[in-house]
C-alpha positions in Angstrom: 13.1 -11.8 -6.7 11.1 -8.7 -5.7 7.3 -10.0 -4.6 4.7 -7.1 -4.3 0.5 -8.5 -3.1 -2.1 -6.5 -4.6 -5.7 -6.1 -4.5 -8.4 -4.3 -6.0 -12.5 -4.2 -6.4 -14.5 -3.1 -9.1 -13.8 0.7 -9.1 -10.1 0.1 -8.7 -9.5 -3.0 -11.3 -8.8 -1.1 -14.5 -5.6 1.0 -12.5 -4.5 -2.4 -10.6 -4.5 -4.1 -13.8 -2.0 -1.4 -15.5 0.3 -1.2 -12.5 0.2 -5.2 -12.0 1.9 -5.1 -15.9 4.2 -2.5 -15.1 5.2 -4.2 -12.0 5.5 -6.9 -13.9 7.9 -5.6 -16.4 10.3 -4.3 -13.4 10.9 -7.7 -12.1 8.4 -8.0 -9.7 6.9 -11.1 -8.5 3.3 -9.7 -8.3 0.6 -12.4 -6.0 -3.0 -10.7 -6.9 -5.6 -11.5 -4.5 -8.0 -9.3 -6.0 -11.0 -9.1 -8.6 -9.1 -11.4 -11.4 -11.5 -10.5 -13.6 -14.3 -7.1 -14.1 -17.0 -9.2 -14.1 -15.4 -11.6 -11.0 -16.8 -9.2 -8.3 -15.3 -8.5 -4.7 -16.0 -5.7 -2.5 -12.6 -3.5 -0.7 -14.3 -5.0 2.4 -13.2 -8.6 1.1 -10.2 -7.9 -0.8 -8.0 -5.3 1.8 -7.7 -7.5 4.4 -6.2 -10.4 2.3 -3.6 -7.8 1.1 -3.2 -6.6 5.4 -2.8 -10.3 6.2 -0.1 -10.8 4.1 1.8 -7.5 5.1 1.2 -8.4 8.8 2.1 -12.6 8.5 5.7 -11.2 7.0 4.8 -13.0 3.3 4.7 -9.5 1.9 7.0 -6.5 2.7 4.7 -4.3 0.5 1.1 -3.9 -0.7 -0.9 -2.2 -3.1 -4.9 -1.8 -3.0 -6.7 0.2 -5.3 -10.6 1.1 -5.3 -12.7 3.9 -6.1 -10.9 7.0 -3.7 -8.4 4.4 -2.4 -10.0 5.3 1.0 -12.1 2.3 1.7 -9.4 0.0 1.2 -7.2 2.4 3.6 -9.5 2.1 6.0 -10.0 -2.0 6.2 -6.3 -2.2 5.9 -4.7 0.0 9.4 -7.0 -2.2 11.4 -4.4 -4.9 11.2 -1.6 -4.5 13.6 1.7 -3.8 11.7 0.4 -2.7 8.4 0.6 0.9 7.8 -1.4 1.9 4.4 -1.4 5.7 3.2 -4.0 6.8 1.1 -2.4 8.7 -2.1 -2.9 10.8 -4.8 -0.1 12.2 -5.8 4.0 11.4 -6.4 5.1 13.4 -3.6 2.7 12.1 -0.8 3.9 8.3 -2.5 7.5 8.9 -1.7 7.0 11.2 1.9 4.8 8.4 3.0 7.8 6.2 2.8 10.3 8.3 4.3 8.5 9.6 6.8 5.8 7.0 8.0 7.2 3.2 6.6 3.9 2.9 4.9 4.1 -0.6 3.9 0.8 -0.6 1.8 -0.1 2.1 -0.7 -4.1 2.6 -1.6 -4.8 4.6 -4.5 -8.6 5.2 -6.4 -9.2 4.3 -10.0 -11.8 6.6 -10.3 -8.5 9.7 -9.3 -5.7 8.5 -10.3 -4.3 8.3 -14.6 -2.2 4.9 -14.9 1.0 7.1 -15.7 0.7 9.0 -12.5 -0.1 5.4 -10.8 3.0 3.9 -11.8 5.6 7.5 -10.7 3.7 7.0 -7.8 4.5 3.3 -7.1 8.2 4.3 -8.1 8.7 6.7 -5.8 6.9 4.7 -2.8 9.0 1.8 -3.4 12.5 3.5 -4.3 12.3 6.0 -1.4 14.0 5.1 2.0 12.9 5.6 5.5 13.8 9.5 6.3 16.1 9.7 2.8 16.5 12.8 2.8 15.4 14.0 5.8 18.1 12.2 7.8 18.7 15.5 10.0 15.0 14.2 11.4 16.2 10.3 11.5 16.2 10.3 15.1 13.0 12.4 15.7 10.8 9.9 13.0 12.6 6.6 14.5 10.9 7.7 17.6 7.7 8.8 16.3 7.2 5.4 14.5 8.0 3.7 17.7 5.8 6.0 19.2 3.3 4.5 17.1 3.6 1.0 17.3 3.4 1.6 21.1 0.0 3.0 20.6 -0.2 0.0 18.1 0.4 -2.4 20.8 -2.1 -0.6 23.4 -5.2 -0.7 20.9 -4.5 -3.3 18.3 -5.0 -7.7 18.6 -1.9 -9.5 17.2 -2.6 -12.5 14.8 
């Protein structure tokens, strides 16, 4: 089975809870370590990193936060080493943030985003390969990620 963590706080809630269905209804097996609840408060501060843990422990292949601008969360989630979270807000920056940067965590706001455009988004994130089509730059953006994780393993603490 496919297994997907998510997360949101308060401002991001109402979206999380209409992608969590959808995800649901594809076949996902969704583990939300979020609010639960609107009234079962957690801040992005509290609720990002249990989404970056999971992503970086090799649970998780894939994450989803969502709060207000989808910024905070972003933010709390690239300080853990091996998780790579792109803040979007549209369908095309969803997909080119898979092929051209392995984002393995997507952070979207509830106060930007409509549910609709939530869930092409997700789509396209998760059905989009790794320099699909773009593979005339496969070589350049295998080195650029590796480039990366060097600078990754310069700056950043491992578990």
């Amino acid at each position: 089975m496919k297994k997907i963590v998510i997360g949101a706080d308060k401002s991001g809630f109402p979206l999380k809870e209409e992608v969590k269905t959808y995800l649901v209804s594809l076949g996902y097996d969704v583990e939300d370590v979020g609010m639960q609840t609107s009234e079962d408060f957690r801040a992005y501060y509290e609720v990002a990193p249990e989404v970056a843990k999971r992503i970086q422990s090799g649970s998780y292949e894939k994450g989803i936060l969502f709060c207000g601008t989808g910024m905070g969360m972003n933010i709390i989630a690239n300080k853990f080493k091996g998780v790579y979270a792109a803040v979007v807000e549209g369908s095309y920056s969803a997909k080119m943030c898979s092929v051209i940067n392995q984002a393995n965590v997507l952070t979207m706001g509830g106060w930007l985003i409509a549910p609709q455009q939530a869930m092409d988004m997700v789509d396209r994130w998760l059905h989009t390969g790794f320099t699909e089509g773009l593979e005339h730059k496969h070589d350049f953006l295998s080195n650029a990620f590796k480039t990366v994780q060097k600078i990754e393993d310069e700056n950043f603490k491992s578990l």
